[in-house]
ZAPAFI-728305 format. One line per 8 residues: their letters; for each residue x, y, z of N, C-alpha, C. Coordinates in steps of 0.001 Angstrom, whole numbers. Atoms other than C-alpha are relative to their C-alpha. Example, Ala and Ser with C-alpha at 12.3 -4.5 7.8 and 13.67 -1.06 7.14 Angstrom:
REM residues 2
as	890:-1190:0:12300:-4500:7800:900:1200:0; -820:-1190:-60:13670:-1060:7140:-770:1090:730 $
END
This chain:
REM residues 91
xxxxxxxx	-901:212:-1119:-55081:210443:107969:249:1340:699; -119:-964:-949:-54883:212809:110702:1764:376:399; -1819:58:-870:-51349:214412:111463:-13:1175:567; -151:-1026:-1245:-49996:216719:114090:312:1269:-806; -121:-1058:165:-49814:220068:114468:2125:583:-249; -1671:-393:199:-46285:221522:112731:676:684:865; -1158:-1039:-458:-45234:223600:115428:-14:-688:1585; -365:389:-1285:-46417:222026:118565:-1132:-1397:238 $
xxxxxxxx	309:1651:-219:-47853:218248:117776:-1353:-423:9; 1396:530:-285:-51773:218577:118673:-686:155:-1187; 405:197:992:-54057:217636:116083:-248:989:-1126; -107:-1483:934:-53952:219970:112981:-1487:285:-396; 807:-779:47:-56456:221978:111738:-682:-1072:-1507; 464:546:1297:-58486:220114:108290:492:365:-1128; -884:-388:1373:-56333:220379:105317:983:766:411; -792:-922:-474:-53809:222024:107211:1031:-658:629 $
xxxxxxxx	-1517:756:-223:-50328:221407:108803:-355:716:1781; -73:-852:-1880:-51130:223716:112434:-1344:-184:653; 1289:-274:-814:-53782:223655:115098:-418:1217:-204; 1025:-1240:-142:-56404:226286:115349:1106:1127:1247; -516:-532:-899:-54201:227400:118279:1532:706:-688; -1324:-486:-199:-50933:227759:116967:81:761:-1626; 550:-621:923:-52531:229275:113139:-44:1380:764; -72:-1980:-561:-53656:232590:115424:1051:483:734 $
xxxxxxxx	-1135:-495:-134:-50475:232432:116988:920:674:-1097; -1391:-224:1304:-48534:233033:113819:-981:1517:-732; 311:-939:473:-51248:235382:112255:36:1561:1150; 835:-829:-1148:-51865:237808:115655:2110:518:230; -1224:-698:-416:-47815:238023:115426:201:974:-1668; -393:-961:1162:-47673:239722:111983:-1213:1360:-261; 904:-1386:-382:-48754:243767:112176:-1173:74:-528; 1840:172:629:-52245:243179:110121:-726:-417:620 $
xxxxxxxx	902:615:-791:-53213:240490:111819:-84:230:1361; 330:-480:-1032:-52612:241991:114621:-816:920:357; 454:-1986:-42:-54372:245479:113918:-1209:-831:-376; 994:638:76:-56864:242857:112288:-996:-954:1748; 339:878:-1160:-57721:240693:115916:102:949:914; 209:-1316:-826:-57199:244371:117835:-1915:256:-256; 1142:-281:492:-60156:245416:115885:-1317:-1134:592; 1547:1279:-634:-62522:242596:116301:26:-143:1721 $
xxxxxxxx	293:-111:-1695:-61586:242288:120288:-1155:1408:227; 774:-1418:-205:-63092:246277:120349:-1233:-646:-227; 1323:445:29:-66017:244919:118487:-365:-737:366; 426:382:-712:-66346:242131:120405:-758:737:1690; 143:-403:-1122:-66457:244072:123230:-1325:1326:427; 909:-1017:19:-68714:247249:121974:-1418:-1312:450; 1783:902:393:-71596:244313:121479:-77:-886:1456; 558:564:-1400:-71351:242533:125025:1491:337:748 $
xxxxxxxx	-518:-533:-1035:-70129:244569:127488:-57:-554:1438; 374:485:-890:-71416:242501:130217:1551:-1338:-157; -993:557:431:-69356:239784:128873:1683:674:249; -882:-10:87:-66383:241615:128758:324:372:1569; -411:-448:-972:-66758:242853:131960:457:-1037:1177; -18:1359:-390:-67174:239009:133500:1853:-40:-128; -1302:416:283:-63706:238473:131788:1096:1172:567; -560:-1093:-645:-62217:241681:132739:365:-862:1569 $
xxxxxxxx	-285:251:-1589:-62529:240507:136499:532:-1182:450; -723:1561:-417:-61884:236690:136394:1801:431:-427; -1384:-82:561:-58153:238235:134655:402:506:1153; -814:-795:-1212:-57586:240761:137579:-432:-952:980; 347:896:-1083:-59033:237828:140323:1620:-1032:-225; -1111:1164:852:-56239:235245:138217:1330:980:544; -1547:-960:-394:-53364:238040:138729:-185:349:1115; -455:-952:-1375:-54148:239492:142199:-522:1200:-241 $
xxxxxxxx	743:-1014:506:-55732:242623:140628:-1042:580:871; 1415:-105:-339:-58687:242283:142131:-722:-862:1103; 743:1092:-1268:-60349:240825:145543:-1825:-2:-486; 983:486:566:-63460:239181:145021:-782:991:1595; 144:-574:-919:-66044:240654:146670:-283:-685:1632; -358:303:-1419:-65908:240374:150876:-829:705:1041; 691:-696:-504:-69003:242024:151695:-187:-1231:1465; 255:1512:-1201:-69914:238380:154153:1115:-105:368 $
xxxxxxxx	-965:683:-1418:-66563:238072:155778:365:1256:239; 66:-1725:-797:-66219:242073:156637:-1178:-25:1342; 923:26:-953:-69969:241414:158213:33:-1184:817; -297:902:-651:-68481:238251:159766:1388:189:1055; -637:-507:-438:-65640:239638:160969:-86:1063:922; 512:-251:-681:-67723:242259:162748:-897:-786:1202; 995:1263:-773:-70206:239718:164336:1396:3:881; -1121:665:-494:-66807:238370:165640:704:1105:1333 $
xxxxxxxx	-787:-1038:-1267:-65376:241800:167166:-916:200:926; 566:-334:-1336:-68524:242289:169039:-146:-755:723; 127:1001:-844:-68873:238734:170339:983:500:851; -1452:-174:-1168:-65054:239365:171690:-452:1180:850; -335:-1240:-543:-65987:242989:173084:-1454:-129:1327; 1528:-30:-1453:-69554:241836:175238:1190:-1304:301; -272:1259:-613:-67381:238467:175993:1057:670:1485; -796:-776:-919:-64851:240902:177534:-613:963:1105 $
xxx	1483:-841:-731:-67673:243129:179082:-261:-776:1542; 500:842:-522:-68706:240080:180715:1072:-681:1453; -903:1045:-742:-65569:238572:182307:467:1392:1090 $
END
């Protein structure tokens, strides 16, 4: 029989009382497991750097951090000033 997670209801983990989710909550708050899940992020990160860099940018895009890039509406936005500046030429 399947029962909920003890702290916040969604299905628990196999032989266990917590989800997968709310288990690394509880370990990632006590100083080991924290210094433990510090550690492994680094080494996640030494071994795919590409990867981290992906995530890096979708976080600062998510907060405002970071404008995506705007190389096509800078060179659209030009197009635009010179239409206006021969349209004005013209009249």
């Amino acid at each position: 029989m399947d029962s909920g997670c003890s702290d916040c209801g969604r299905p628990a983990r196999v032989g266990g009382r917590q989800c997968a989710r709310c288990y690394q909550r509880r370990y990632r708050a006590t100083p080991e497991g924290k210094r433990h899940h510090n550690d492994a992020v680094i080494r996640y990160n030494a071994r795919n750097p590409a990867k981290r860099r992906v995530w890096v940018h979708r976080y600062q895009q998510r907060i405002g951090l970071r404008v995506p890039d705007l190389r096509e509406l800078r060179a659209a936005i030009k197009r635009l000033d010179a239409a206006l500046a021969s349209a004005e030429d013209r009249s």
